[in-house]
TORKOL-4160 file (C-alpha; in steps of 0.2 Angstrom, whole numbers, padded with zeros to 4 digits, m for minus):
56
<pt num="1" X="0000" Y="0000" Z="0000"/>
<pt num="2" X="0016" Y="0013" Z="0002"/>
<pt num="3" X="0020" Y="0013" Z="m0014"/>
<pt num="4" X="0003" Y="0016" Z="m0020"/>
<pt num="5" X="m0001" Y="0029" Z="m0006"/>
<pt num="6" X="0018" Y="0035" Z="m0013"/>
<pt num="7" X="0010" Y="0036" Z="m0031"/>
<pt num="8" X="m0007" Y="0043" Z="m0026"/>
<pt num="9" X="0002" Y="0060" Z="m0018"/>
<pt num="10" X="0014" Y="0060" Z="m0033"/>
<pt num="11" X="m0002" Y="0061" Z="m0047"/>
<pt num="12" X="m0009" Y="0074" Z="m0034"/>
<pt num="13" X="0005" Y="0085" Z="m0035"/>
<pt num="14" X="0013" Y="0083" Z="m0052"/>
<pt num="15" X="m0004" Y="0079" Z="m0061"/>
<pt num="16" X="0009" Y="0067" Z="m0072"/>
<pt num="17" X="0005" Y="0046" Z="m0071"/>
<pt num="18" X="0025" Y="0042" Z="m0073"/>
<pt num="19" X="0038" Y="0048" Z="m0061"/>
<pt num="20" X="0050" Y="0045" Z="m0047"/>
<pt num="21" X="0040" Y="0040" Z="m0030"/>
<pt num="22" X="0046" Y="0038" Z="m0011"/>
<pt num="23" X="0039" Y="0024" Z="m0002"/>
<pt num="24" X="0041" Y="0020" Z="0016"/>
<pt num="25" X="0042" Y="0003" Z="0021"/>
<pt num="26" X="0035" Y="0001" Z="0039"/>
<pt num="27" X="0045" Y="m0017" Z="0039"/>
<pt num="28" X="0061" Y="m0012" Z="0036"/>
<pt num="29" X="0058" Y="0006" Z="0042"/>
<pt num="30" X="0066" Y="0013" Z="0027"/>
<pt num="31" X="0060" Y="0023" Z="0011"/>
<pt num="32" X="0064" Y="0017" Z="m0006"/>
<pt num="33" X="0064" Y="0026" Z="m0023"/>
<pt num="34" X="0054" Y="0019" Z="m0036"/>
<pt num="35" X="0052" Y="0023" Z="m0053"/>
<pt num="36" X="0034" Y="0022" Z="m0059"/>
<pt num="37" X="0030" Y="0021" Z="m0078"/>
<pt num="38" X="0011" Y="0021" Z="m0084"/>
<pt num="39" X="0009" Y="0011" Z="m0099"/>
<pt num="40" X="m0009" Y="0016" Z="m0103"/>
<pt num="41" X="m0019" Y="0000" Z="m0094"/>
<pt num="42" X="m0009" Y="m0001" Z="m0078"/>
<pt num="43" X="0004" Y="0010" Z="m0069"/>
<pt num="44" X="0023" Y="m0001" Z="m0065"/>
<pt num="45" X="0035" Y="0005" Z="m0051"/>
<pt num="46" X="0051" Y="0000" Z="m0050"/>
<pt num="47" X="0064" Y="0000" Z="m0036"/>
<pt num="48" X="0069" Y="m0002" Z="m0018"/>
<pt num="49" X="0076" Y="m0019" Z="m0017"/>
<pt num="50" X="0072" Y="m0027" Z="m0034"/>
<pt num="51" X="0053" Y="m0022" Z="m0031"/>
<pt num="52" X="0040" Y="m0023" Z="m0043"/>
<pt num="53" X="0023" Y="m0017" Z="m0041"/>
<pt num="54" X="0007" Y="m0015" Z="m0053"/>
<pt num="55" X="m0007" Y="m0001" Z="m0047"/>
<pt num="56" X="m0020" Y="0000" Z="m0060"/>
C-alpha cells in the first residue's frame, strides 16, 4: 500500500502518471525510490530492493 499511497500523492502533485516516487516501508523502516512508468492500462514501479509493483 506505500507505494501506491507514494504514487497517489505523486499524481496529486505533479498531475503526471509516470515519475520517481518515495515509499516508506513500515518493515524495514526505510524509504525506497521507485520509478513508476504508466503504460496506458496499468501503472509499474520499480525499485527499492528489486521491487515490482502493478497499481491499476
Amino acid at each position: 500500500m506505500a507505494v501506491r499511497d507514494a504514487f497517489v500523492t505523486h499524481y496529486l502533485d505533479t498531475d503526471s502518471t509516470s515519475g520517481t516516487v518515495s515509499a516508506y516501508s513500515s518493515v524495514t523502516g526505510q524509504s525506497y525510490s521507485m520509478k513508476c512508468r504508466d503504460n496506458g492500462k496499468y501503472v509499474t514501479c520499480t525499485g527499492g530492493n528489486n521491487a515490482i509493483v502493478y497499481i491499476s
